[in-house]
N, C-alpha and C positions, 0 to 999 in steps of 0.2 A: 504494500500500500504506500502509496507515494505520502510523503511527508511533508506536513508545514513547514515552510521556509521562513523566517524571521533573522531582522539586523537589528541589533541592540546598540544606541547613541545614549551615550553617559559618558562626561568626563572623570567621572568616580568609576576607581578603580573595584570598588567594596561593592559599589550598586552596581556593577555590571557583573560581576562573578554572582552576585546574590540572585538578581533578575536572571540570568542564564540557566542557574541549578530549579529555579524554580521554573521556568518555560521548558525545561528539559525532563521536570518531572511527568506531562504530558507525553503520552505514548505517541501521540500523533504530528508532535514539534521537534523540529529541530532548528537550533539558534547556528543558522550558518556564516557568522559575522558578528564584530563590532565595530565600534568607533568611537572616537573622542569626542570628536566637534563636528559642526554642521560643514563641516567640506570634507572631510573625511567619510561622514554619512553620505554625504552624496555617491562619490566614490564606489561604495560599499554597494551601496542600492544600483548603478551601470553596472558592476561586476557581477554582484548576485542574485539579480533580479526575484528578492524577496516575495513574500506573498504579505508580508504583514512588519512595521518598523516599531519597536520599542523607543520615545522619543525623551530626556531629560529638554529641558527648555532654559537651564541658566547653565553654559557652556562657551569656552574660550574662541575665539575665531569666528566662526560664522555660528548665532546662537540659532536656539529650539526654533523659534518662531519665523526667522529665514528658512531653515530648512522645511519647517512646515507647508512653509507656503508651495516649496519645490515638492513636495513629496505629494499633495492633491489636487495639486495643476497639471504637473510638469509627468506626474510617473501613476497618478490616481488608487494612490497606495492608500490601504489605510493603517491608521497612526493612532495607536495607544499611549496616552500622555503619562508618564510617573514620575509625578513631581512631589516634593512636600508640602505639607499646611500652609508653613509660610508663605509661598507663592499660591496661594490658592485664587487670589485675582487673575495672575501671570493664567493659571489654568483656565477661567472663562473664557480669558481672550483666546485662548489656543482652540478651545470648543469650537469659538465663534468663526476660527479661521479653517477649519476642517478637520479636526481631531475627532474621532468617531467618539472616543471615552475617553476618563481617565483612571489610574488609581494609586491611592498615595502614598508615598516612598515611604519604606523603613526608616524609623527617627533615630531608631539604634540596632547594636549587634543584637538586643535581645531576640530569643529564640519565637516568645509569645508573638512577637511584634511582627516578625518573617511569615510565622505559620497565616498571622491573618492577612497579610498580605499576597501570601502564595496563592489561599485559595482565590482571595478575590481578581487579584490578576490570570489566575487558568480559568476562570470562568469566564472573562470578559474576552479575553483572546479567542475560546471556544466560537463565543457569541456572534464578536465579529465576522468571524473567517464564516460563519456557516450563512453571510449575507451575498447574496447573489443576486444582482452587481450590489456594489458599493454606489451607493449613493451620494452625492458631490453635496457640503454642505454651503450653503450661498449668502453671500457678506449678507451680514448685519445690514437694514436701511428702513425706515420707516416705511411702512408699508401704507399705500391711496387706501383711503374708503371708497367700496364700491357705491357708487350712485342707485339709490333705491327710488321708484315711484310711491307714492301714497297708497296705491292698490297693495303692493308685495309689503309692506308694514302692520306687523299685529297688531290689533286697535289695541289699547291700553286699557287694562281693568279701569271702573271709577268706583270710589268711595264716596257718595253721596253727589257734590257738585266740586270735589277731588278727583282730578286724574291720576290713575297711581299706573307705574310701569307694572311689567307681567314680571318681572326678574329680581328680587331681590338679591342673589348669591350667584357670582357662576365658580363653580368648584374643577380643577383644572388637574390632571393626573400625566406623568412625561414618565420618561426613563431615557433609553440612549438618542441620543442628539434631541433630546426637549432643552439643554441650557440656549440655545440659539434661537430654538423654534419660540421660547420663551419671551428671549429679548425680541425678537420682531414682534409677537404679542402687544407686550407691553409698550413698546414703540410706535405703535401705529393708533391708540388711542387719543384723538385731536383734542378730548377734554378728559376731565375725571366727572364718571357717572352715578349716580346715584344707587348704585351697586356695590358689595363688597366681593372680593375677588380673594379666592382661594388656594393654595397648591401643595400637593405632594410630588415632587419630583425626587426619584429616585437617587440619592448620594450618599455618601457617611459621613461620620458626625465632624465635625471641625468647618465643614465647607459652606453650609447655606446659609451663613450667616453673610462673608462676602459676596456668596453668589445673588442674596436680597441685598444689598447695598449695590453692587453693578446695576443691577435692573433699575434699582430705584433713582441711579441719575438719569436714566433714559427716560424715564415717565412722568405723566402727571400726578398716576396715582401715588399712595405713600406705601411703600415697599419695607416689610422689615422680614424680620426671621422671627416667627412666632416663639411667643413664650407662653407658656400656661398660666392663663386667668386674660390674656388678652379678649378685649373685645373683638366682636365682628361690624364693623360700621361700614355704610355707604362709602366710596371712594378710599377706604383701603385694603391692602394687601395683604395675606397672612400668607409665608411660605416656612411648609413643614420642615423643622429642623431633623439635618442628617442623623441616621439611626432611630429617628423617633417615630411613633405614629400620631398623629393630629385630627384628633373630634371633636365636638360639640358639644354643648349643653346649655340651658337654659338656666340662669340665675339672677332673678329677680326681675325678672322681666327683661333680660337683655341674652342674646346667644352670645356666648363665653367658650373660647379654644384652651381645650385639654392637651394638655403632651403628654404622654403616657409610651410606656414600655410594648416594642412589639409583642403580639402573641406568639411562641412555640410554632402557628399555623403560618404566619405571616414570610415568605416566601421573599417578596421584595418590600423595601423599606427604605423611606415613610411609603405604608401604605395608603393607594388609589383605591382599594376597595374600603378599606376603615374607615378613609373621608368622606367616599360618598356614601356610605350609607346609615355616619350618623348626618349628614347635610337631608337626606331622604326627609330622615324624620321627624325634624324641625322646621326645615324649609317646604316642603310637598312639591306644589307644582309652581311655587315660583324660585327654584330653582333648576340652574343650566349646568351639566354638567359636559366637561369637553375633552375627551380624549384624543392626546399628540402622538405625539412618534415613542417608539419604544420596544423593548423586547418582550416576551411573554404575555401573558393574558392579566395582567392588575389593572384593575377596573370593569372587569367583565362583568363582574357577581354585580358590584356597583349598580352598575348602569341600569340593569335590571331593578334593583332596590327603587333606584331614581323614577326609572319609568310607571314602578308600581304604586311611586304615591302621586301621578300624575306632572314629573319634572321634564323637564327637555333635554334631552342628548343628544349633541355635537362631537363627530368622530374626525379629525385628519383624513385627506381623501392619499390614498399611495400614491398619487402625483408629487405631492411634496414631501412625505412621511421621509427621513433619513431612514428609520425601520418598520416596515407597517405591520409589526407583531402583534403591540398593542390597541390599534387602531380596529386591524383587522377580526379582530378577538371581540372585540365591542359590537362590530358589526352582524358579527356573526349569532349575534344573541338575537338579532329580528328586533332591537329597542330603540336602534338609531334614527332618531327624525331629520339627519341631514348629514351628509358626508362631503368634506367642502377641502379646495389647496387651502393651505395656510395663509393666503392673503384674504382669504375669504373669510376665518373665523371669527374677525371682528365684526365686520358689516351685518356678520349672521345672527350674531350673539344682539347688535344693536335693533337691527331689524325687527327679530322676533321677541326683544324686551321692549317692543314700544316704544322707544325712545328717538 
């Protein structure tokens, strides 16, 4: 059986022996190269025409993010980012520029720190390589609202001689390449609406704290990283902190975000099925739930929960999906009321909220 090819780019001598033994504990990998810096990777990549790049991004000579660029232009490779915490902005941007994933370096020699790291990097390597074609991820740009007529606009509930939009909540679930699908989201909003905006996007813990502060200089909405006892208000943002799962409750009359420990059951994390299905059942049918690009089936159960208390679901259509696992999984439940590219999912969300 023919074998994965892989070039590993790390100016660290320790992360490259480290990341090698663990890409080699894969029976179906073999690490046929390394390199220092980004002209040396390049190199590497003409001579051995890889199937997949291990990428460090703060490197001597030509750095991560040069090479990046050459490697999903120029050779349409895809590229697993392994950076540290510290850099964990450095890592958005690499998202945004076309790094399929990432995942975070070893802080030290210990053994604990390796093993979590091992699994989570042969998993993600798996993941990728099993995507056929790789899909090109496309700058960052504010995205047009589509122009609607009067007719294609849901008329607006009314409360007495109050007009009230149909959407309180739109709750939002990603995993691989959602950090990009995200910022065009968030970017292509012309105002902040009288909606609050939700998300679980798949990462581990240290990171979505600066990946909600990215988002939130590109927007109007107010972006942070949830904490538990946060409120849910009109025109802001709650994104689930890495490792954790993010629900709901009602306290005192206001919906309040829980952070709570994933279940045993929970598969991927923060979980897209946990969010929507405590959003289900405080929200009903004014809420939107919208599922992005990503791998596996979280949010499928969801969608269903959503649909059953009368809510609306928006799927990514595989036109723009970087991976349409999750997208497609959603759809596959017969709950979807609309399956849109991602310049679309605004205008849809606005459209069918009334507003």
């Amino acid at each position: 059986m023919k074998k994965i090819r892989i070039v590993v780019v790390d100016d660290s001598a320790f992360s490259r022996r480290s990341i090698t033994r663990m890409l080699e504990g894969i029976a179906s990998v073999e690490v046929v190269g390394y390199a220092i810096n980004g002209e040396e990777g390049i190199q590497k990549v003409i001579a051995l025409k890889p199937d997949l790049v291990t990428l460090d991004l703060e490197m001597p000579k030509m750095d991560g993010f040069t090479l990046l660029r050459i490697l999903t232009t120029r050779f349409s490779l895809p590229v697993i980012v392994i950076s540290a915490l510290s850099s964990a902005d450095k890592v958005f941007k690499a998202l945004e520029l076309g790094a399929l994933d990432f995942v975070a370096k070893p802080s030290s020699n210990a053994s604990v720190d390796l093993l979590t790291i091992k699994e989570d990097l042969q998993k993600k390597v798996l993941q990728v390589l099993a995507l056929k074609p790789i899909r090109s991820v496309r700058p960052i740009t504010a995205l047009p609202l589509l122009e609607r007529t009067a007719a294609e606009l849901v008329a607006p509930q009314k409360v007495g001689n109050i007009s009230c939009s149909a959407i309180d909540l739109v709750a939002i679930g990603s995993s691989t390449g959602g950090p990009p699908a995200l910022q065009q989201i968030f970017s292509a909003f012309t105002q902040k609406y009288p909606f609050a905006i939700v998300v679980s996007q798949h990462m581990p813990s240290g990171f979505t704290k600066a990946f909600a502060e990215r988002l939130n200089r590109s927007s109007l909405f107010d972006i942070k990283e949830a904490e538990d006892g946060d409120l849910v208000l009109p025109g802001s943002v709650l994104i689930a902190p890495g490792g954790k799962n993010m629900v709901f409750e009602v306290c005192g009359g206001q919906v309040t975000a829980r952070i709570v420990s994933p279940s045993e059951s929970d598969r991927y994390v923060p979980s897209v099925d946990a969010m929507l299905q405590s959003c289900a059942v405080i929200y009903r049918k004014r809420v939107a739930a919208v599922i992005l690009t990503g791998m596996g089936n979280d949010g499928s159960s969801g969608v269903r929960t959503i649909k059953e208390h009368g809510g609306l679901v928006i799927a990514e259509s595989e036109e723009t999906a970087i991976v349409y696992g999750m997208p497609r999984e959603a759809v596959s439940t017969g709950v979807v009321d609309c399956c849109v590219p991602l310049d679309q999912v605004v205008s849809e969300i606005i459209a069918r909220g009334g507003f």
